[in-house]
N, C-alpha and C positions, 0 to 999 in steps of 0.2 A: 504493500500500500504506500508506504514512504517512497519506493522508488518510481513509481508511477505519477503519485504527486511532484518529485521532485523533475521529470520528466517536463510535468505539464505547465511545470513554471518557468521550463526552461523554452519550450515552447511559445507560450506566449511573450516572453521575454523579447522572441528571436521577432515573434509576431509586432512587436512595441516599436522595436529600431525600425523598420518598415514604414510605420506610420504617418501621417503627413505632419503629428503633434513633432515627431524627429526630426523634419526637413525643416522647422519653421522658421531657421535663419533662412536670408534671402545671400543672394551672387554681393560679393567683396571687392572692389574694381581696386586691381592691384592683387587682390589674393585671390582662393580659389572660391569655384563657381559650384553652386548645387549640382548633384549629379554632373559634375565636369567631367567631359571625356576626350576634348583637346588640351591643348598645353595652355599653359596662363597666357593670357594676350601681352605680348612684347611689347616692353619699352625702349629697348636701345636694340643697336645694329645689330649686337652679337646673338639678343635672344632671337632677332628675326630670322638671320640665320640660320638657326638652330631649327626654329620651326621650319623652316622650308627644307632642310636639311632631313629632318623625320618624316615628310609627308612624302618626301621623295624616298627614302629607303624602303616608305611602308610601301609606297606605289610600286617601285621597281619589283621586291621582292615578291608581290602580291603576284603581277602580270606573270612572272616568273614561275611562281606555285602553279597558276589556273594554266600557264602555255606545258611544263612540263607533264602535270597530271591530266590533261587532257588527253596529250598523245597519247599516254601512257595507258588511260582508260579505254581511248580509244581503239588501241592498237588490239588489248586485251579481248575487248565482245567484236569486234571486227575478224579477226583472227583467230576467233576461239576454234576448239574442236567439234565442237555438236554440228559445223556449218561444213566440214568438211577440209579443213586448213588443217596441215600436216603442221611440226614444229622442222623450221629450218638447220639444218646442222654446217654448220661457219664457227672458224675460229680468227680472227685479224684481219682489220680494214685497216688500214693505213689511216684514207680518209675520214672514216667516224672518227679517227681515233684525234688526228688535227683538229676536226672540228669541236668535239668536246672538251679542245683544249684552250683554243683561241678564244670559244666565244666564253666562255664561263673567263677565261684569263682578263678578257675585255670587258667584260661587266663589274671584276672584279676594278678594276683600273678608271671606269667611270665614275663607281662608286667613292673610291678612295680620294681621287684627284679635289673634290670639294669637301669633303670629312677632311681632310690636311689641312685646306684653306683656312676652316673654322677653326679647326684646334690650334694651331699655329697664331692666331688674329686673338683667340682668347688667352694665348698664355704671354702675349707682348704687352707688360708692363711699365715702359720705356716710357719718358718725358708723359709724366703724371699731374696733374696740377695740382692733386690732393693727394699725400697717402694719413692712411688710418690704420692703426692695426687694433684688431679684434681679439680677445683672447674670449676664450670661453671657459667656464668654471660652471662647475655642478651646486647649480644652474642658474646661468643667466652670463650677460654677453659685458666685454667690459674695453670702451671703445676709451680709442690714446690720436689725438692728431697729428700726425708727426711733422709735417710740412705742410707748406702751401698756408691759407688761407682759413684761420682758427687755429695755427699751429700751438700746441702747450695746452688747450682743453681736453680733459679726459673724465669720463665719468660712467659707470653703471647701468644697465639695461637689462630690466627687470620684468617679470608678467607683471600685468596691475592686478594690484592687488583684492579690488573689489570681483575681478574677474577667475581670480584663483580660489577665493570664497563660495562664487555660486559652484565650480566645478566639487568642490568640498561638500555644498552639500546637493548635489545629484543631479546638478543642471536642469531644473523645473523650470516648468513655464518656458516663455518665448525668450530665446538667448539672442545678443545683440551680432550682429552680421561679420564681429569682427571677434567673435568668441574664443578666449584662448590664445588670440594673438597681439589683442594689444599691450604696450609694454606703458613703465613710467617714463622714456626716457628714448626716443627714437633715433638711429643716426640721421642727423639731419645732414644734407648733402646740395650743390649747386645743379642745375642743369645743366646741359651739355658741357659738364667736364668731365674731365677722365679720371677716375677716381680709382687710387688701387689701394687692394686692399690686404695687410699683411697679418694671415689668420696664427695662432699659436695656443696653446690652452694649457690650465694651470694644474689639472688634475690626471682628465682623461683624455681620450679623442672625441672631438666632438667636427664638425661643420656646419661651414658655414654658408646660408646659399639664399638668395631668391631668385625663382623662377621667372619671374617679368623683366627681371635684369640679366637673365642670361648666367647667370654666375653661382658659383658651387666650388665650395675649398675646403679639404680638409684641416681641421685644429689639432697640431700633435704635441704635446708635450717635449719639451726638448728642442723641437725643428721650429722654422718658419715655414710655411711657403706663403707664396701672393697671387692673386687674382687681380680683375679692374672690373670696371664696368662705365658707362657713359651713358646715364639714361636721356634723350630724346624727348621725355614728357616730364612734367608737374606732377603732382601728386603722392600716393602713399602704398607703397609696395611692400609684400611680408614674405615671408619666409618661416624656414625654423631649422634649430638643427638637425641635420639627417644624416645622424651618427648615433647609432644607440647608447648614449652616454649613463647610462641609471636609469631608476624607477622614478625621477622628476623629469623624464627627458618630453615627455609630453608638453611640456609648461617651462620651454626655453625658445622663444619667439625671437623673431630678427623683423622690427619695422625699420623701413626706409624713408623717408621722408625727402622727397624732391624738392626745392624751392626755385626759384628765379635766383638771381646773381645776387641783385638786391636784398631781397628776403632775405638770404644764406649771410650778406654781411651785417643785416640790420642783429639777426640771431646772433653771429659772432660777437658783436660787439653787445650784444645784451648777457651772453654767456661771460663774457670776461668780466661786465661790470658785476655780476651776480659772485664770482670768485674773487674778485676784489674787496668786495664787502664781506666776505666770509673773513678776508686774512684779519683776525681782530689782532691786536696787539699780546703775543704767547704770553707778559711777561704779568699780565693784569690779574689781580689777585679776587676769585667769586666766592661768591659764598652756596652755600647749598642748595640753598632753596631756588634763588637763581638759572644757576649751572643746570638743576636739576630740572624743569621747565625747559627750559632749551635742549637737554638730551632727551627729556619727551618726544620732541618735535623731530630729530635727529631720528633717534628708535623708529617712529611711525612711517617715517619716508624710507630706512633704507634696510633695517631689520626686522619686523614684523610681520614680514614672508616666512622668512627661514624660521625666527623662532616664536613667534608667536602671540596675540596682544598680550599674553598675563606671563608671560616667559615660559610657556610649557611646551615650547620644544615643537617638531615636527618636522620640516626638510634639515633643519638646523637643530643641536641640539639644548636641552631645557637649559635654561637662564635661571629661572625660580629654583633656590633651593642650591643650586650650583657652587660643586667645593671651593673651586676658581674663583667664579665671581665674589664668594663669602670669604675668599682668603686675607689675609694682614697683609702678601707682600703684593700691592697693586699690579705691579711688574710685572706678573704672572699673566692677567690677564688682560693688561695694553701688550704686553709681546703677541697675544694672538691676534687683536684687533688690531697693530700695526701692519706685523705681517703675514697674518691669513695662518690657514693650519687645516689638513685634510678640505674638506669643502668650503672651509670659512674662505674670503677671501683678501688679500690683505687690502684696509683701507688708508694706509700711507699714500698718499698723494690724491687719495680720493675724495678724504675731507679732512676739516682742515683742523690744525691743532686743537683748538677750543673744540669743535664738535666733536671730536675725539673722546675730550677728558669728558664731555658732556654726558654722552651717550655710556660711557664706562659709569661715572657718578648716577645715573641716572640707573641702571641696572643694580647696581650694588645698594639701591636704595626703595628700591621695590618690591612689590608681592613679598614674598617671604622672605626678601633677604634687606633687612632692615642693620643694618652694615655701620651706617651711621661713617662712613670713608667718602670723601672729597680727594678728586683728582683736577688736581689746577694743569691746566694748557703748559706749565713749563715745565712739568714734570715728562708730559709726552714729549717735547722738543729736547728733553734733556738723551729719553730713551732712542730717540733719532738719530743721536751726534752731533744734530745743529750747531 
């Protein structure tokens, strides 16, 4: 009886993803399409490419399958025995043998001559206007500008967090069209520039890729490699990793963000002023309750994914309660939040002393761990080297 139940729940279950309550996102312009069965609509040259490139291999090889199984079927009831057709006894043609050799060698040579083009046109990295390098950590994307145009901005890219919430609890109701893929924190990029992009990851292999832009790069611990891209339109294009990195790899998104010239420097220069005002003075002396209020604010934006709003842990582990966080010697636990540890990852250069000490004071004084420990910004600048 139990197995028959368990049977009919799996049934209807299978009956449920089916439903049109399942489909009730609509098409993502830039991401993918309901019941999508072509490739994302390209934004830059290379994805165009690409697709022309596939329709042509599907076509080629198609005409190929229905011209050889043809003869093949044909030759078969044509030729059978019940009609009176003996089986021929032949050993070596010469010419079957050239012809079977030429023309397969020649389709092969068709086919290859523009697969090189693309591949070759995707991996020239060469006089770049932008490079970025991406590293990926379990989970979530962590972008560095390295030249060009924003160069010296770097910062975290994350699922949002309101959207990792509904997936937690069972994705009810109608989910918004962009489910799963929106982040807090997009790379934002120029149009028609050449942007290349140098992938590398901090724990495992992960990749990096959107489809509308043509581009897909492995992240390997240890190595670089680089890609480009040059997207052609405006707008907002996703991706995700597609490299089985863990049991969060579901909920490691890559938004693009196109803008005009314009846009892209009004952003740069809004991003600089925003890190400008962050560098408070390390050497200022807070008090608790202060400090503590602003590592609220810190916690809510950049940790309360991993670990959790009351510190109980989940992609990251519990906070609440934590020997580390309750320990005497601070240093124990700025060493990790400097520089990262297993999945943590390090926030040195990513926020800025004060929010550091904040975010630390700010845990060590929370839920259950009533610590009654103030970490001043010059204690972080002291564990830096500064």
């Amino acid at each position: 009886m139990k197995s028959t139940s368990n049977n009919l729940a799996s049934l209807l279950l299978a009956l449920g993803a089916f439903s049109p309550a399942a489909h009730a996102v609509g098409d993502l312009p830039g991401g993918p399409s309901v019941r999508q069965l072509n490739l994302t609509t390209a934004a830059s040259r290379i994805a165009v490419e690409q697709s022309w490139l596939h329709w042509f291999m599907l076509i080629t090889c198609t005409v190929i399958f229905v011209a050889v199984f043809s003869v093949m079927f044909y030759s078969i009831w044509k030729h059978r025995k019940s009609v009176g057709h003996k089986a021929a006894n032949f050993h070596e043609s010469v010419t079957v043998e050239v012809i079977w050799t030429i023309i397969p060698f020649l389709i092969v040579i068709g086919m290859a001559l523009p697969a090189t083009k693309v591949v070759v046109a995707s991996k020239d990295t060469s006089n770049a206007d932008l490079t970025i390098k991406a590293t990926g950590y379990q989970w979530k994307w962590g972008y560095d500008y390295l030249n060009g145009e924003g160069e010296g901005l770097s910062f975290l890219s994350m699922l949002d967090t309101a959207q990792r919430q509904m997936s937690n609890d069972g994705a009810k109701g109608t989910m918004p069209d962009d489910y799963l893929l929106k982040v807090d924190h997009p790379l934002v990029v120029p149009v028609n520039k050449k942007v290349r992009v140098i992938t590398t990851a901090n724990d495992v292999v992960h990749s990096w890729g959107v489809p509308a832009l043509g581009v897909k790069q492995d992240a390997i611990p240890g190595f670089v490699r680089d890609t480009w891209f040059r997207s052609e339109k405006t707008g907002d294009f996703y991706g995700q990793c597609y490299e089985l990195c863990g049991k969060e790899h579901a909920y490691m998104p890559i938004h693009v963000k196109v803008v005009s010239a314009q846009e892209y420097s009004g952003w740069v220069e809004g991003e600089k002023k925003k890190l400008a005002a962050l560098q408070d003075d390390p050497h200022k002396v807070w008090d608790l309750g202060d400090l503590g209020k602003r590592g609220e604010k810190v916690y809510a934006a950049n940790c309360v994914a991993c670990h959790g709003a009351q510190g109980q842990g989940g992609v990251g582990k519990a906070l609440a309660g934590s020997a580390i966080v309750q320990d005497a010697d601070k240093g124990k636990q700025l060493q990790i939040v400097l520089n990262g540890k297993g999945q943590m990852p390090a926030w040195k250069g990513k926020l800025s002393d004060t929010d550091i000490a904040a975010v630390v004071t700010f845990t060590k004084n929370s839920w259950s761990n009533k610590t009654g420990q103030l970490v001043q910004p010059s204690e972080v600048l002291a564990l830096e080297g500064k």
